[in-house]
C-alpha positions in Angstrom: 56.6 36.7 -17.7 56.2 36.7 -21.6 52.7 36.9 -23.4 52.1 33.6 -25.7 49.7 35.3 -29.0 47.8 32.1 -30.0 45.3 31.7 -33.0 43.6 28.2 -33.5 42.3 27.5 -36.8 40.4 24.8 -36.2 38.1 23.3 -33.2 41.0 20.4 -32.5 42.8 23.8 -31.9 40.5 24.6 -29.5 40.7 21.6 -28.0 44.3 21.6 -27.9 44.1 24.8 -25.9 41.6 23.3 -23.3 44.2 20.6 -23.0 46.9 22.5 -21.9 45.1 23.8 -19.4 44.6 20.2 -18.0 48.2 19.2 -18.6 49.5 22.4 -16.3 46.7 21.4 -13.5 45.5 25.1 -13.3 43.7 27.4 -15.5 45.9 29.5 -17.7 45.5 33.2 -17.3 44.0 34.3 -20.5 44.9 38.1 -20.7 42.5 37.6 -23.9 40.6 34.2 -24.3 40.4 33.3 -28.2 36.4 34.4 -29.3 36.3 31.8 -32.1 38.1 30.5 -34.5 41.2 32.5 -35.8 40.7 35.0 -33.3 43.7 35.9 -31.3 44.2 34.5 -27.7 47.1 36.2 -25.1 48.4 34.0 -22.5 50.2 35.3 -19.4 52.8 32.3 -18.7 55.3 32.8 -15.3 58.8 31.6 -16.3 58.0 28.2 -14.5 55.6 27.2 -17.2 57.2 28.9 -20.1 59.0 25.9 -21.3 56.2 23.4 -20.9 53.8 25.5 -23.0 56.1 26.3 -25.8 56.8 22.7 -26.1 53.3 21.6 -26.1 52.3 24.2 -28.6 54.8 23.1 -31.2 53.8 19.6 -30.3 50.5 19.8 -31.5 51.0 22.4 -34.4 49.4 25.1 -32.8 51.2 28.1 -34.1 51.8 30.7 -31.7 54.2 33.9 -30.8 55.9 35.1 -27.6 56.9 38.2 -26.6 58.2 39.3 -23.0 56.1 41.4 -21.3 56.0 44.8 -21.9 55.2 47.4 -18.3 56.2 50.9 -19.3 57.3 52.6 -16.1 54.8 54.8 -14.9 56.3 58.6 -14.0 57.0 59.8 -10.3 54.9 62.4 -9.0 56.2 64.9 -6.5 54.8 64.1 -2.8 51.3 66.1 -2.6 51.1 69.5 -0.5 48.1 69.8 1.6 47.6 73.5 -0.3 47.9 72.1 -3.4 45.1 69.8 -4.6 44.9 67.7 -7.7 43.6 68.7 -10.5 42.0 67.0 -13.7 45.5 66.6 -15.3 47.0 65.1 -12.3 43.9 62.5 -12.7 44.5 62.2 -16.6 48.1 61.7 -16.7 49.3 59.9 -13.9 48.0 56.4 -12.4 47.5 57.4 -8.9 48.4 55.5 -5.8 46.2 54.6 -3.6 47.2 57.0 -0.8 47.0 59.5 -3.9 43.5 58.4 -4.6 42.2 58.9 -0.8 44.0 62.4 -1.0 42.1 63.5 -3.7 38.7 62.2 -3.1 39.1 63.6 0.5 40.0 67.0 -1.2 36.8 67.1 -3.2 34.4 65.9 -0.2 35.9 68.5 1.6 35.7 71.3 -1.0 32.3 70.4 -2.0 30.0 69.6 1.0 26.8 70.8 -0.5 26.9 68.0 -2.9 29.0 65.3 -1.9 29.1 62.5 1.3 31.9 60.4 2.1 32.1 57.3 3.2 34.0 54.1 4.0 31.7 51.4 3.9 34.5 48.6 5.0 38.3 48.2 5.9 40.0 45.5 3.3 42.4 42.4 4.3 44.7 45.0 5.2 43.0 48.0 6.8 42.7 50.1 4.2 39.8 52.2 3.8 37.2 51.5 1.0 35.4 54.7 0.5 32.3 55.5 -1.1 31.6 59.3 -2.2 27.3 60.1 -3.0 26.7 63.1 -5.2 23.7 64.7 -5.2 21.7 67.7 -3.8 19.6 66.9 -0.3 15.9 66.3 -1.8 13.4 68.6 -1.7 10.5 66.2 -1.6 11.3 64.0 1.5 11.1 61.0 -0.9 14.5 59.2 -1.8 16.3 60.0 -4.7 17.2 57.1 -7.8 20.7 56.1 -7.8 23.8 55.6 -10.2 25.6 53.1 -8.6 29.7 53.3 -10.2 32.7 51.0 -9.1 36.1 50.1 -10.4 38.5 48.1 -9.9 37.6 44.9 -8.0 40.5 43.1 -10.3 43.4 45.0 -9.4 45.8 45.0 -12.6 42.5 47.2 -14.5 44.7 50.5 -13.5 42.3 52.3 -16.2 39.4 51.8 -14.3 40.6 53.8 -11.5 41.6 57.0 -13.7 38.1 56.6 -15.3 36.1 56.3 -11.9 38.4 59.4 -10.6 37.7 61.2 -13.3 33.7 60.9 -12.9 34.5 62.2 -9.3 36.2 65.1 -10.6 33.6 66.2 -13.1 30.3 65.6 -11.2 32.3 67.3 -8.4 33.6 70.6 -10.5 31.2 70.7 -13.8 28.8 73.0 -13.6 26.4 70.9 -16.0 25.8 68.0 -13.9 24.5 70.7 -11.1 20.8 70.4 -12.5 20.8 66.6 -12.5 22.2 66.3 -9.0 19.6 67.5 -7.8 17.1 65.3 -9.2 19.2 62.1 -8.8 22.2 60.7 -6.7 25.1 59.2 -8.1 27.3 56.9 -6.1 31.2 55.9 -6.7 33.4 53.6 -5.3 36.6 54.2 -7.1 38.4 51.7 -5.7 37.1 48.3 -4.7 40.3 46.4 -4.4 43.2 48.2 -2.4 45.4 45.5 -1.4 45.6 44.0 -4.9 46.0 47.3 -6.5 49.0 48.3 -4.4 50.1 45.1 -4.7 50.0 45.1 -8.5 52.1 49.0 -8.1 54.7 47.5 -6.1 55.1 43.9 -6.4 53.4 42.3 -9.9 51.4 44.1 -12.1 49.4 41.7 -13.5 47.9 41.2 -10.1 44.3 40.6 -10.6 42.8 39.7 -7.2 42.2 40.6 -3.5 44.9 39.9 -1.2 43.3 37.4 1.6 44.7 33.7 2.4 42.2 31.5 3.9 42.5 28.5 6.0 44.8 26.1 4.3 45.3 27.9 1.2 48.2 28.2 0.1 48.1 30.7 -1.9 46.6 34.7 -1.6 44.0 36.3 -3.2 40.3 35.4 -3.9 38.7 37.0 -7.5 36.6 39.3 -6.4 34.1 39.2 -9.3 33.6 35.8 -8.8 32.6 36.0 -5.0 29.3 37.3 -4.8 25.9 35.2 -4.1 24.1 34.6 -7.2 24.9 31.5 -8.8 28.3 31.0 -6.9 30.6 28.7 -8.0 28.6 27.0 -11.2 30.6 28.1 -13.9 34.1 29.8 -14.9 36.1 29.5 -11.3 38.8 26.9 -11.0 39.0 25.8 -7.3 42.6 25.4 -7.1 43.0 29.0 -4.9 46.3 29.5 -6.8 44.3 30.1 -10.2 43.3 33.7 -10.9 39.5 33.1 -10.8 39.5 31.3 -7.3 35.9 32.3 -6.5 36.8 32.0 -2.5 36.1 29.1 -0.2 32.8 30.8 0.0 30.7 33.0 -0.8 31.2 37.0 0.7 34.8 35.8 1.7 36.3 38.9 1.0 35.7 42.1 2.9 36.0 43.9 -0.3 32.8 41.9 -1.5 30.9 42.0 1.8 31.2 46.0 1.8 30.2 46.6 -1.4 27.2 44.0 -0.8 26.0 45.8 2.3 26.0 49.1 1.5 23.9 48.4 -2.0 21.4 45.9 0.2 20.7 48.9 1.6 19.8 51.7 -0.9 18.9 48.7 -3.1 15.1 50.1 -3.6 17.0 53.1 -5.1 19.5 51.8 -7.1 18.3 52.0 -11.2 21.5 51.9 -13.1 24.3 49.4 -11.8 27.9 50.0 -13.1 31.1 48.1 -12.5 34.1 49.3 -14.7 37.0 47.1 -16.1 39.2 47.0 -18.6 40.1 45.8 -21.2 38.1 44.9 -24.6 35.6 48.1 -25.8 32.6 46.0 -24.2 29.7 46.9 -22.8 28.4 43.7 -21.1 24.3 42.9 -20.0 23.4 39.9 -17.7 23.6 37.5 -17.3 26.6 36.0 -17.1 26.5 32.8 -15.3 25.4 30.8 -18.4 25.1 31.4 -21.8 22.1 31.9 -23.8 20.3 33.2 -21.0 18.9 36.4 -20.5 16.7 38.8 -18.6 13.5 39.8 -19.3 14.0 43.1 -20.3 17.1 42.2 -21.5 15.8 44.7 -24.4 16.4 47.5 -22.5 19.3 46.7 -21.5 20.5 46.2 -25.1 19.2 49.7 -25.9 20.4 51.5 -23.0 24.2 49.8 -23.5 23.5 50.8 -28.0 22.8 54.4 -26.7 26.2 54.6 -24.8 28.0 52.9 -27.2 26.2 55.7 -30.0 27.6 58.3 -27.5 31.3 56.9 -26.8 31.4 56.8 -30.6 30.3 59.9 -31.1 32.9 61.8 -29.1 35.9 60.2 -30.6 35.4 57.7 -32.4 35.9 54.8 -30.4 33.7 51.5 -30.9 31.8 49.7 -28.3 30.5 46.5 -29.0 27.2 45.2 -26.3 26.8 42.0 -25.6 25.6 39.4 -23.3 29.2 38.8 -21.2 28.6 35.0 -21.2 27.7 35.0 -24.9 30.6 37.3 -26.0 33.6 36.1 -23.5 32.9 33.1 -21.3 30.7 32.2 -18.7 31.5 33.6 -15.1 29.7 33.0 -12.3 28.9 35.3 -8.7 29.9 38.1 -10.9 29.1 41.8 -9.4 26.6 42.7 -12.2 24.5 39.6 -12.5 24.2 39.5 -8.8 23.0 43.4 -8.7 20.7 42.4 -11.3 19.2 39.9 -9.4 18.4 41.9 -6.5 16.3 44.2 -9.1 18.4 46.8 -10.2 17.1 47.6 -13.5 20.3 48.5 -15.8 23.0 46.5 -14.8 26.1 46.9 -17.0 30.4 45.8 -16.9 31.7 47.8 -19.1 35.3 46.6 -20.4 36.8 49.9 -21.6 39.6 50.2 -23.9 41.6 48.9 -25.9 40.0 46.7 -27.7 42.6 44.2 -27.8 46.5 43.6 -27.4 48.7 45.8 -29.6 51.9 45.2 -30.4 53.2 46.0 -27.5 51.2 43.8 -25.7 49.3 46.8 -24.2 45.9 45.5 -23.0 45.8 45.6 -19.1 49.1 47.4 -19.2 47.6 50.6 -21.0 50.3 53.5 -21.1 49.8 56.6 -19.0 49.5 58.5 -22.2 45.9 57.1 -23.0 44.4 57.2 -19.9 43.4 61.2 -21.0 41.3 59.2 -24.4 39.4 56.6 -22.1 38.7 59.2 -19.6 37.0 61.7 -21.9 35.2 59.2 -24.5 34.0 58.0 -21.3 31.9 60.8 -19.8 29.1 61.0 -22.4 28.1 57.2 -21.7 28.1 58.5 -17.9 25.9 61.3 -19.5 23.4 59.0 -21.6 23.2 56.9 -17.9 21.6 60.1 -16.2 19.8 60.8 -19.3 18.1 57.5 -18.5 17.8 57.8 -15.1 15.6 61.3 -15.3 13.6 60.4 -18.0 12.6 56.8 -16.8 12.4 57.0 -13.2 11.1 60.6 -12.6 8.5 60.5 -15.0 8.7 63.8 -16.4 9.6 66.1 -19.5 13.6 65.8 -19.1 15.2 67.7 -22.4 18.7 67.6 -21.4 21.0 67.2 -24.7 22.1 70.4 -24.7 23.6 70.0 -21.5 24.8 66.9 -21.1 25.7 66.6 -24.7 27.7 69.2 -25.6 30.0 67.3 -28.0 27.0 66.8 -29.9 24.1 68.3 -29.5 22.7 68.2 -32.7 22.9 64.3 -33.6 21.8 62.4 -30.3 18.6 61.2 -29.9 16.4 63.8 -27.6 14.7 62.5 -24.8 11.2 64.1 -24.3 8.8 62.9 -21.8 8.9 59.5 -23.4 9.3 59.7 -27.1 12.8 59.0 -28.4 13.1 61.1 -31.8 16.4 60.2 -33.8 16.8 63.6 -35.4 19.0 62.4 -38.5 15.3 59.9 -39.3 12.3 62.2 -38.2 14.2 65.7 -39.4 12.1 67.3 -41.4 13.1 67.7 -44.8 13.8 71.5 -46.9 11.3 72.0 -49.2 13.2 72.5 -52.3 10.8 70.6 -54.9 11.2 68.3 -57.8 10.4 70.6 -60.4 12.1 69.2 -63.6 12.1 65.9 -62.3 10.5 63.0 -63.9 7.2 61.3 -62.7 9.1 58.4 -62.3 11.4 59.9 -60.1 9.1 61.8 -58.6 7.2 59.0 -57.5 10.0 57.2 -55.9 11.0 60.4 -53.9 7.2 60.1 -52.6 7.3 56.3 -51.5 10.5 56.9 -49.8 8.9 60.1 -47.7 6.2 57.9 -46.8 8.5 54.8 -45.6 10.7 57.5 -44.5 7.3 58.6 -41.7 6.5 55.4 -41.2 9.7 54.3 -39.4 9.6 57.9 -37.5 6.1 56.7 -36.2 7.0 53.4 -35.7 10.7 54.6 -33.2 8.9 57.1 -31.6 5.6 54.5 -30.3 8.7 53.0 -28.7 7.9 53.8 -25.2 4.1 54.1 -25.7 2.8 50.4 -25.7 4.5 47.8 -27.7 8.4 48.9 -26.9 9.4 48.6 -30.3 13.1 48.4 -31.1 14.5 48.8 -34.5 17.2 47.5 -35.0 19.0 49.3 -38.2 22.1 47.1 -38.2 20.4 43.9 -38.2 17.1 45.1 -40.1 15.2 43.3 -37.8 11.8 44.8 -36.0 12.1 43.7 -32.8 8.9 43.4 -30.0 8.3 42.6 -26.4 4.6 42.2 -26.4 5.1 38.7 -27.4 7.5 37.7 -24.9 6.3 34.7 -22.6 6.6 35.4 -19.4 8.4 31.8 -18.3 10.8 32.2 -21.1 14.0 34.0 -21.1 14.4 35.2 -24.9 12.5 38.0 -26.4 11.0 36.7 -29.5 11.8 38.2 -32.7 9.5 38.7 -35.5 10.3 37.9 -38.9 11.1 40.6 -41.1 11.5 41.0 -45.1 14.7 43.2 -46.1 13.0 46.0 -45.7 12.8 46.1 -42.3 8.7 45.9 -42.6 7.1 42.8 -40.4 6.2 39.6 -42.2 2.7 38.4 -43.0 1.5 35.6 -41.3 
C-alpha cells in the first residue's frame, strides 16, 4: 500500500477527484478526505490500483505525492501471569490485544466489585465476547441512576481508541476522585465494539476498518459498522459495492456488533444523557447530525457548548486543540452512524469524538499513531471525560454540584465552576484588586470605568445563561447567540445580529 497526499487547487480539482472514484468503480479509501480547497487529502491505494491513479493524476494535472505506508512494529509483551495484573503503563504504552484487553477488564471487575458490573451484551461474527463494564455505586434512592454511555472502536484500524477507552476503565476503576460521582451517576464502557476487525487489523492488515461478516452473495467481508444502524440508513455516504470500506450492510442491524450495542442501549435508553463513541483520527469533536448537512438538532446549542467546554478542558491540560463541529458539515455526510442514531432515540449529548492527531505527519502517522503517543491522547483525554460528569451532575440531578476541585485538578483555578446552575468563567467575573487610579487622568479614568461596567455586564449576561433565555456568548465569533427565538419546525437556532462589540443590534 502507499498513501497518495493530494491538494486540489481548484473545484475542477475537485471534480477530478470525484472522477477517479468513478473511473476505479469503488469509492477510494480517503485516510483524510480533502476539507476545501488546498487542503490536503490521503488516499490509501492497494498495489492493484497504484498505477491507475498515478496515471490519472498526472493526466489531469492534479499534483500529488506518494509515499509507502509507514506501520511501526508495535513491541512484544511478555504473556500475562494470572498474579500479575496490568497496570496504567501497560495500558499507556502498549496496544493491547484483544485477549489482553478481556484480561484486563476481567482483572478490574474482579478487583473492584463494589463498583463495577460486567457484561457481554453479544458474541461477534466470530464468537468473541463483546463486553460491557457499568461503574457506579448501587443507588440509594431506588430510582435509576443517569448514564455515560462510552464505546470505541467500531472501525477497527482506530487502535487509539481502545488505549483511550481502557484507560477510562482504569481510572474510574482505581482514582479515588471519581468515587464521589459514582455514586451519583453510572458510567458505561464498551471498549471494544469490533473484535474481529481489530484482530484482524493486528494480524493480517492494519488498515482494516470494518467488521468481519460476509453475507449472502457478497463477495467480499466486512460491513462498516458506523454506517449500519437504523436512522436514516443508507441515504448518504455508503457505496453499495460490499468491497468499499463504507458498505453500510445489506441491511440495517446486519452485524452482531451493531445489534448488541443497539439492544443493550434500547434498554437503559430513558437513562442514557451523554452518548460517546470514540475514533480516531482528526482532533474533532463531532455533534449530530450527520446524515445531511446543514441540518441540526434543536438544542444543537447545547451540544456546541458542552463539546466547547471539553475542547476548553483538552486544551487546557496540554495544549492540544479540538475543533467541534457538525460531522456532516466539517467531514462528509454519513448516514446510520452510531451517534446520530443515539440522538434520535433522545439521548441528549451525543458526541464522536475523532481524537488525535489532527492530521497525517510525515510519516504518514494518522490511523497508524506510534505506541509512544498513546500516553498524550490518553491523559489530555480524561478532563473532557471529567467536564462529561460535570454535566451530567449538574444537569440531570438538579442540585448544587461544585466539583472543580476534584475533577479538575490540572486546573482548578481557570475552569468555569459549575454551581447549581450558574456557569461563572472566573478569568471574566473575577473580581478585580482594588489598587486605584490615583494619578491617573480623568480621561483615563473614565475609560477604566466604562470598561468595569461592560466588563459586569457580560458577567450578568454568561451567568443568566441557564436561567431563562440560554444565552451563549460566543467570544471567538463575537456573536450573542439565543434560543428563545428558535421556531420550533425549524432546525437552525437563529442568531441575532450583533455590532463588534458583541452588544445586540437595535431593531
Amino acid at each position: 500500500y502507499e498513501i497518495v497526499k493530494v491538494q486540489p487547487g481548484s473545484e475542477q480539482d475537485m471534480d477530478t477527484l470525484r472522477k477517479l472514484d468513478r473511473t476505479l468503480e469503488q469509492r477510494l479509501d480517503y485516510l483524510k478526505e480533502p476539507r476545501g480547497l488546498r487542503d490536503s487529502g490521503y488516499l490509501l491505494v492497494n498495489p492493484g490500483n497504484l498505477r491507475r491513479v498515478k496515471r490519472f493524476l498526472a493526466e489531469h494535472r492534479l499534483h500529488f505525492d506518494a509515499k509507502p505506508l509507514y506501520v511501526p512494529s508495535t513491541r512484544k509483551r511478555r504473556a500475562l501471569q494470572q498474579n500479575n495484573p496490568l497496570n496504567s503503563n501497560e495500558i499507556l504504552s502498549n496496544y493491547l490485544g484483544y485477549e489482553d484487553q478481556m484480561q484486563f477488564v476481567d482483572r478490574i471487575a474482579a478487583a473492584h466489585p463494589n463498583i463495577v458490573k460486567i457484561k457481554t451484551i453479544i458474541n461477534s461474527t466470530e464468537r468473541r465476547p463483546i463486553k460491557m463494564m457499568q461503574f457506579g455505586y448501587p443507588s440509594t434512592t431506588g430510582e435509576a441512576k443517569p448514564i455515560i454511555w462510552i464505546d470505541a472502536g467500531i472501525h477497527s484500524r482506530e487502535w487509539i481508541s481502545y488505549s483511550v477507552a481502557l484507560f477510562f476503565i482504569q481510572q474510574l476503576a482505581q482514582n479515588p476522585k471519581y468515587l464521589p460521582a459514582l455514586k451519583l451517576i453510572d458510567i458505561v464502557i464498551v471498549p471494544n465494539a469490533n473484535p474481529d476487525g481489530y484482530e484482524f487489523s493486528r494480524h493480517t492488515n492494519r488498515l482494516w476498518r470494518k467488521t468481519r461478516s460476509k453475507h449472502e452473495n457478497d463477495r467480499c467481508y466486512g460491513t462498516d459498522g458506523n454506517r449500519n444502524y437504523p436512522f436514516n440508513w443508507g441515504q448518504a455516504g455508503v457505496e453499495w459495492n460490499p468491497c468499499s470500506e463504507i458498505y453500510p450492510g445489506p441491511k440495517t442491524e446486519s452485524e452482531p456488533e451493531v445489534v448488541g450495542l443497539i439492544r443493550e442501549m434500547t434498554s437503559q435508553k430513558d437513562n442514557i444523557k451523554v452518548y460517546i463513541s470514540l475514533h480516531s483520527f482528526g482532533q474533532q469533536i463531532l455533534y449530530p447530525w450527520g446524515y445531511k448537512t446543514h441540518t441540526y438538532p434543536l438544542d444543537v446549542m447545547d451540544l456546541k457548548s458542552v463539546g466547547m467546554k471539553m475542547s476548553d478542558a483538552i486544551r487546557q491540560y496540554g495544549g492540544t486543540i479540538y475543533s467541534v463541529v457538525n460531522s456532516a458539515d466539517s467531514l462528509y455526510a454519513a448516514s446510520g452512524a452510531s451517534d446520530d442514531w443515539a440522538k434520535s432515540i433522545g439521548i441528549k449529548y451525543a458526541y464522536t469524538i475523532e481524537l488525535s492527531p489532527s492530521d497525517m505527519s510525515q510519516n504518514n502517522e494518522g490511523f497508524v499513531l506510534d505506541e509512544s503517543q498513546i500516553s498524550r491522547v490518553c491523559n489530555e483525554m480524561l478532563p473532557a471525560l471529567d467536564v462529561l460528569i460535570n454535566t451530567t451532575l449538574s444537569e440531570f440531578l438538579g442540585q448544587s454540584v461544585s466539583l472543580s476541585s476534584i475533577l479538575y485538578p490540572h486546573f482548578p483555578s481557570t475552569y468555569p465552576l459549575i454551581t447549581n446552575e450558574l456557569i461563572y468563567p472566573p478569568t471574566l467575573c473575577a473580581v478585580p484588586e482594588k489598587k486605584g487610579l490615583i494619578g491617573f487622568s480623568k480621561t483615563t479614568r473614565s475609560i477604566s470605568a466604562i470598561l468595569f461596567f461592560f466588563r459586569t455586564f457580560l458577567c450578568i449576561q454568561t451567568a443568566s445563561y441557564h436561567f431563562n433565555h440560554s444565552l451563549h456568548l460566543d467570544l471567538l465569533n463575537h456573536k450573542l447567540i439565543t434560543r428563545t427565538n428558535i421556531n420550533p419546525r425549524e432546525e437552525k437556532p437563529t442568531t441575532i445580529p450583533t455590532n463588534k462589540f458583541g452588544m445586540v443590534k437595535k431593531g
